[in-house]
C-alpha positions in Angstrom: 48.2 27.1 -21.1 50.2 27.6 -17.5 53.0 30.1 -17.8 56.7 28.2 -18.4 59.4 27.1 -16.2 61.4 30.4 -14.6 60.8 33.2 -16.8 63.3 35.9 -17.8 60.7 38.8 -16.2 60.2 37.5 -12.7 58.4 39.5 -10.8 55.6 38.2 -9.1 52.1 39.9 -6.7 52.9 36.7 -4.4 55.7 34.2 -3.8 54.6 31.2 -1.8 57.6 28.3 -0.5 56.5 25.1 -0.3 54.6 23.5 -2.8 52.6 21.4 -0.4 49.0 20.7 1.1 48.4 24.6 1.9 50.9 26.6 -0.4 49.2 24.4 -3.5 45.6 25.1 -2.6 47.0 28.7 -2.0 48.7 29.0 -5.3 44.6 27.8 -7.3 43.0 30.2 -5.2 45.4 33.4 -6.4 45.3 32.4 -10.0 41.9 31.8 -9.4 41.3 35.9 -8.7 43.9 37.0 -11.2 46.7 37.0 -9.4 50.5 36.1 -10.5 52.4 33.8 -8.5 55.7 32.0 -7.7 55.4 28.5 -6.1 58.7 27.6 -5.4 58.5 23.8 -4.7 61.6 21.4 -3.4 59.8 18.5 -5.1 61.4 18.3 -9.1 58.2 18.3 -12.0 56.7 14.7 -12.1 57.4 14.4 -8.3 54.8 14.8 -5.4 56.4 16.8 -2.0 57.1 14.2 0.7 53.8 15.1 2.5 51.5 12.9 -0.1 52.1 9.6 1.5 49.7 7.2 2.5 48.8 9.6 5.8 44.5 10.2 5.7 43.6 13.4 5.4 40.2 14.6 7.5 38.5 17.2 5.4 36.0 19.1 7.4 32.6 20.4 6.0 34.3 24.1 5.3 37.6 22.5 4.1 35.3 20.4 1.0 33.4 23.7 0.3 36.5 25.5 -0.1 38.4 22.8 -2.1 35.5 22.5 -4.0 35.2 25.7 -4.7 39.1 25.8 -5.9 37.8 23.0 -8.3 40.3 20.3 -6.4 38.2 17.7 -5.3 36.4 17.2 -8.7 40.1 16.2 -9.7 40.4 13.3 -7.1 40.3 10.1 -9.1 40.1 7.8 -5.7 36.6 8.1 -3.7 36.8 9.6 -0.6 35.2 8.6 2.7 31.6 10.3 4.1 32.2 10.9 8.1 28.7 10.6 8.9 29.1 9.9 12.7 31.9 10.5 15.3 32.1 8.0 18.0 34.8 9.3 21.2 35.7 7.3 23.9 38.6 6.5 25.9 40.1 3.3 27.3 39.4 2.7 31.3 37.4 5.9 30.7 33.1 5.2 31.4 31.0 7.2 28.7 31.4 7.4 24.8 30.5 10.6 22.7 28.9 9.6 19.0 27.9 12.6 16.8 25.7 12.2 13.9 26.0 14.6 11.2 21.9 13.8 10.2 21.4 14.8 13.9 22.6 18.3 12.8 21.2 18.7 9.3 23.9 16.7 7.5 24.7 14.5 5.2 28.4 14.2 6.8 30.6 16.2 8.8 33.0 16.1 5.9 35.5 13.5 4.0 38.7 11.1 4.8 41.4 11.6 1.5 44.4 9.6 1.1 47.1 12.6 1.5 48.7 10.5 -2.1 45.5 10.9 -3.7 44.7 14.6 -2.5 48.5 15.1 -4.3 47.3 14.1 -7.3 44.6 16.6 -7.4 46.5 19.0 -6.7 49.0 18.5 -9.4 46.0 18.2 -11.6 44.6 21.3 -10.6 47.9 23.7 -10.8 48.0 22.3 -14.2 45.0 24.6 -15.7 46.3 27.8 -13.6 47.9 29.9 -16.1 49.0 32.9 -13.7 51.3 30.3 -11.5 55.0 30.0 -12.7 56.6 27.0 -11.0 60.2 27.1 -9.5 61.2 23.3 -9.2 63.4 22.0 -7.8 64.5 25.2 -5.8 65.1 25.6 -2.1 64.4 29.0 -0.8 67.8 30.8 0.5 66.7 34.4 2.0 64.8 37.3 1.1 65.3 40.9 0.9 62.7 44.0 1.7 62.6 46.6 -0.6 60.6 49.4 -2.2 57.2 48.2 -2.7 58.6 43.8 -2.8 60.6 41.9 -1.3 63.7 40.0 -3.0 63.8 36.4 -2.9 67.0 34.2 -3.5 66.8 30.8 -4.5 68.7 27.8 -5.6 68.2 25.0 -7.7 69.6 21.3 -7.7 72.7 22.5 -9.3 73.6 25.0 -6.7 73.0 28.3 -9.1 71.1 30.8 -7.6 67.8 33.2 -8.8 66.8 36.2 -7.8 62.7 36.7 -8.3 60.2 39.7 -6.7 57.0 39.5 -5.2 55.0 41.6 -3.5 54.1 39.0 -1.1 56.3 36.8 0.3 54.6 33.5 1.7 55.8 31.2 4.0 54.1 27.5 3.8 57.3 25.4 4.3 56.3 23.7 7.0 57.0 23.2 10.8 60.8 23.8 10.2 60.1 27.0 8.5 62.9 28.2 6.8 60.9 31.4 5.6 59.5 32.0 9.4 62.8 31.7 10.5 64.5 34.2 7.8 62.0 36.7 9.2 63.2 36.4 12.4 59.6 34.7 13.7 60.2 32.9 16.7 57.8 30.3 17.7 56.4 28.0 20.8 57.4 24.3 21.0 55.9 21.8 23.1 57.4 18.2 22.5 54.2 15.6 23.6 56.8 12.8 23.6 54.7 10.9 21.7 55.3 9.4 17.8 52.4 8.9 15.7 52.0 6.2 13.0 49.7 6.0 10.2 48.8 3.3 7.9 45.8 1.7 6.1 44.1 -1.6 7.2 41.4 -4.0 6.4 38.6 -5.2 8.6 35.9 -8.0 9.3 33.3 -5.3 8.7 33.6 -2.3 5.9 33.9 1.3 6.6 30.2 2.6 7.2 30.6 6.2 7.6 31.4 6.1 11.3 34.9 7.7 12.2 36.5 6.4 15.3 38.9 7.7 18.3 39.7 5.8 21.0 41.8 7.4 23.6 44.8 5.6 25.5 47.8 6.8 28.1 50.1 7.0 25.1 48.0 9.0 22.9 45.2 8.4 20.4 43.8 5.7 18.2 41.7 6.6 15.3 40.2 4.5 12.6 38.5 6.7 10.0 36.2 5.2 6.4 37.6 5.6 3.9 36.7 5.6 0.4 38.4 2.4 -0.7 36.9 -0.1 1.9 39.8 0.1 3.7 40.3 2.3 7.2 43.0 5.0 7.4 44.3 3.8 11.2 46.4 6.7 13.3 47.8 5.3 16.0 49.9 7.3 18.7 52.7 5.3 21.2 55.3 7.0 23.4 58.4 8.4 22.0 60.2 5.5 24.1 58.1 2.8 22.2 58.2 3.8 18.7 61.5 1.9 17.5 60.0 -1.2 19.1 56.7 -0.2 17.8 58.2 0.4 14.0 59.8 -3.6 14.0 56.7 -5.4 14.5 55.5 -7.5 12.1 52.4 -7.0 10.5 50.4 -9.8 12.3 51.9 -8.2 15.8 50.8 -4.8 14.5 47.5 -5.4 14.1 47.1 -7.3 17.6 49.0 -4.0 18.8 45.8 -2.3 17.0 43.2 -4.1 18.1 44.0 -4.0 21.8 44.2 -0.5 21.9 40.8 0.0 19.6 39.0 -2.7 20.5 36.5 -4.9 18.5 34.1 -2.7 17.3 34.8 -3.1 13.6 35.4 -7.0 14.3 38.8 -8.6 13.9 41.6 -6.7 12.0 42.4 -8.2 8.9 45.3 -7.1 7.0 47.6 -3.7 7.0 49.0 -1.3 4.4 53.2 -0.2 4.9 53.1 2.0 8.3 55.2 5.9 8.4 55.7 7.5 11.6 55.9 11.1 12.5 57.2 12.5 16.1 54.2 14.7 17.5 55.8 18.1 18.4 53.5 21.2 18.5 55.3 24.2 16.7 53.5 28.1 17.2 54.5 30.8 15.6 54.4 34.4 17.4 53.6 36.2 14.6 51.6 35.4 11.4 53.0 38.4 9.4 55.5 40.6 9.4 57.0 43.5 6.4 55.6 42.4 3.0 55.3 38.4 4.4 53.0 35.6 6.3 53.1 32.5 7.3 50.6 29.7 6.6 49.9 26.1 7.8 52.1 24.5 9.3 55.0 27.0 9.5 52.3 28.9 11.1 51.6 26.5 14.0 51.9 22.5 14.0 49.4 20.9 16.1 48.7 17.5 17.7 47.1 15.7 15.2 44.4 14.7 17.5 40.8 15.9 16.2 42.3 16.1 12.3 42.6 20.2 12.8 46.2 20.2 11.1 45.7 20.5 7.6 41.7 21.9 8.0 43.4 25.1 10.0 45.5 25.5 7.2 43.4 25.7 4.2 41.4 28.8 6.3 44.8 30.4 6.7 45.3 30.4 3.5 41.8 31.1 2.0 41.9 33.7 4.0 44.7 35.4 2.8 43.4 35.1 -1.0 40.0 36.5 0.3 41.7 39.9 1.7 44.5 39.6 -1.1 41.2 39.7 -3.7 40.0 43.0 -2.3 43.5 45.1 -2.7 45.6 46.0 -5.5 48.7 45.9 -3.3 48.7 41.6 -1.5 51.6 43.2 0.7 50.0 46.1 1.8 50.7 46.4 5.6 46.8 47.2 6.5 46.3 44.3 4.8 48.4 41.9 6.4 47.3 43.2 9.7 43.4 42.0 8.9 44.9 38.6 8.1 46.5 38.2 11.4 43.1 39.9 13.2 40.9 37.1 11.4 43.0 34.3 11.9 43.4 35.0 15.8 40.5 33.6 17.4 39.7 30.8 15.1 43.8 29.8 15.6 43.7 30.3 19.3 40.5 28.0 19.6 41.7 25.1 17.9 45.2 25.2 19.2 43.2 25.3 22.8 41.1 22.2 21.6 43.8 19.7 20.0 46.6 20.3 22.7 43.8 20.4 25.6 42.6 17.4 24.5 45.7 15.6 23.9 46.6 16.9 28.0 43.5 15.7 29.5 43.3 12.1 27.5 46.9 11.3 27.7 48.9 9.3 30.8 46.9 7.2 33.2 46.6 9.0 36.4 43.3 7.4 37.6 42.4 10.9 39.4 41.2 12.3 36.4 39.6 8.9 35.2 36.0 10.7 37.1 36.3 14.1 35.1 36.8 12.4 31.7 34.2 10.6 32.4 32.0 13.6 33.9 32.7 15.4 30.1 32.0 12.2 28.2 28.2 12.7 29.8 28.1 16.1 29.5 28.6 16.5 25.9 25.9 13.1 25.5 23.3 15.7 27.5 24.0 19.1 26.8 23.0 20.5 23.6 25.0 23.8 23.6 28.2 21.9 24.2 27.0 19.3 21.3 27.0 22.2 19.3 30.1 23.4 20.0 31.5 20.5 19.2 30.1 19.9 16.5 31.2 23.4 15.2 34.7 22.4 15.3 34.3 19.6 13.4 32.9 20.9 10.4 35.4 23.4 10.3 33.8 26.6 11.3 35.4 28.5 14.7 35.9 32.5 14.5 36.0 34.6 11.3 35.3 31.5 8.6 36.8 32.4 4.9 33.7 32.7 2.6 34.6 29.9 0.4 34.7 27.7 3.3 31.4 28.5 4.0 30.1 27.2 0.7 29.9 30.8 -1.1 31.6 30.7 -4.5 
């Protein structure tokens, strides 16, 4: 039976804002070690957070072992999508990179989830966690340090405000972090001037397991499979674009599609409603500070290019719980320090891959047309940076959380 609504005693090991892709997976894995927590969520009870739209999720290898392990993904009522190969290339660009997960000892380098459908799981899942006490709707308003927990104030729908404790105040509220700003947290920003939009679309031939980016001046096409027969498309235009981009129809969005993809999974059928996001990288200078951390995306926001977003975020978090598991105290200061040691060089990494990436295969100066195409061939015909690569993908760079690496 999960605990009720807002509790007269509530004091709490960990709070976590923002009830969303990370703070939700965060929330199973504490209950999962015996841990009481407050998931204070903007979203009202019956309602999914704003972030479980029709975007396509990329779960790599180590994210599927570690929602597994949380018992999410047995929840999903929608098939997901195998990735099985990843085919690269890049308009103008000669060479093509395809990776083949049976190449490598795999079955797939992990799973395409409707962000709607991975909600739903979600939702499912928090409803068997009996240590979780949801605070819904409630916006988080400050927080307080004190001896041995921190203070939090909130407010609900009506404007009245609560007062709640934890030991561990976590901060998964997204790029616009109210919780990393109340800390005083500064953070990075790097505007690509670019607008992403998502939607799903139908082609001549079905999904077979083959996930696609094509590279263009004004950022990135992808097509990925996924479960439904349908592909999740991600296409990137320039800021400037986007409004006239946004008022196609859907016949004129396709042809849009298809000229910057090309023909490879024959003529573009029909499309799904499209959502748009500007791409704007946000990183934080700090992951912690007195009894608190930051997670996901209020941690650092990345280009969406190579699907690291929400895959980053799960380790952040699974992470935590892993250190959290092995002290009576989640806020201890030692603690908290370990957290921001591990997550260094695997955050580092993959915010050096997405916005490298993103630099080199944007804009159309023709001088750098000869060293694209110089690293398309070198990753075709050398192993070690195969490997590499291929590292990335399924999910494991630096100091890998142990359920991510299929260890229950």
């Amino acid at each position: 039976m999960q605990p009720p609504d807002h509790p007269a005693d509530a004091r709490h090991d960990v709070a976590i804002i923002g009830g969303g892709l990370v703070g939700a997976s965060l929330a199973i894995a504490l209950d999962r070690i015996g841990r009481h927590v407050a998931l204070v969520e903007a979203a009202p009870p019956g309602a999914l957070p704003a972030v479980f739209d029709e975007r396509n999720l990329s779960f790599a290898e180590a994210t599927v072992h570690g929602l597994r392990a949380l018992g999410v993904l047995q929840k999903l009522r929608a098939p997901a999508g195998a990735i099985r190969r990843i085919h690269v290339s890049r308009q103008g660009d000669f060479g093509r990179v395809v990776l083949d997960a049976k190449e490598h000892g795999r079955e797939a380098f992990g799973q395409v989830v409707v962000a709607r459908d991975f909600g739903q799981a979600l939702e499912a899942r928090l409803s068997e966690c009996t240590r979780v006490t949801r605070y819904r709707p409630m916006r988080f308003e400050g927080s307080d340090p004190g001896d041995g927990a921190r203070t939090l104030r909130l407010r609900d729908a009506d404007g009245q405000e609560k007062t709640i404790a934890a030991r561990l105040l976590v901060g998964a509220d997204g790029t616009r972090s109210g919780v990393r700003e109340s800390l005083g947290i500064g953070a990075d920003e790097r505007d690509f001037g670019q607008t992403l939009f998502v939607a799903r679309v139908r082609a001549e031939r079905a999904p077979d397991g083959t996930a696609y980016e094509r590279f263009g001046p004004d950022g990135p096409t992808a097509l990925l499979p996924r479960g439904d027969g349908h592909f999740g498309v991600v296409h990137g235009v320039a800021r400037a674009d986007a409004d006239a981009v946004a008022a196609l129809d859907d016949a004129a969005w396709l042809a849009r599609i298809q000229a910057a993809f090309g023909w490879r999974v024959g003529r573009l059928l029909a499309t799904g409603p499209r959502s748009a996001y500007p791409i704007v990288q946000v990183v934080a200078r700090a992951l912690v500070a007195d009894r608190a951390a930051i997670v996901g995306n209020a941690a650092q926001t990345l280009h969406p290019i190579g699907a690291q977003g929400f895959n980053l975020g799960l380790r952040d978090a699974l992470t935590l719980a892993e250190l959290i598991e092995g002290h009576d105290d989640p806020g201890n200061a030692t603690l908290l320090g370990e957290h921001a040691r591990r997550r260094e060089d695997d955050r580092n990494a993959t915010l050096q891959f997405s916005g490298g990436l993103a630099t080199l295969t944007a804009g159309d100066d023709a001088t750098l047309r000869p060293l694209r195409s110089l690293g398309f061939a070198a990753v075709a015909r050398l192993p070690a940076l195969r490997a590499h690569l291929v590292g990335g993908a399924l999910g494991y760079r630096g100091d890998v959380p142990r359920l991510c690496r299929g260890d229950a």
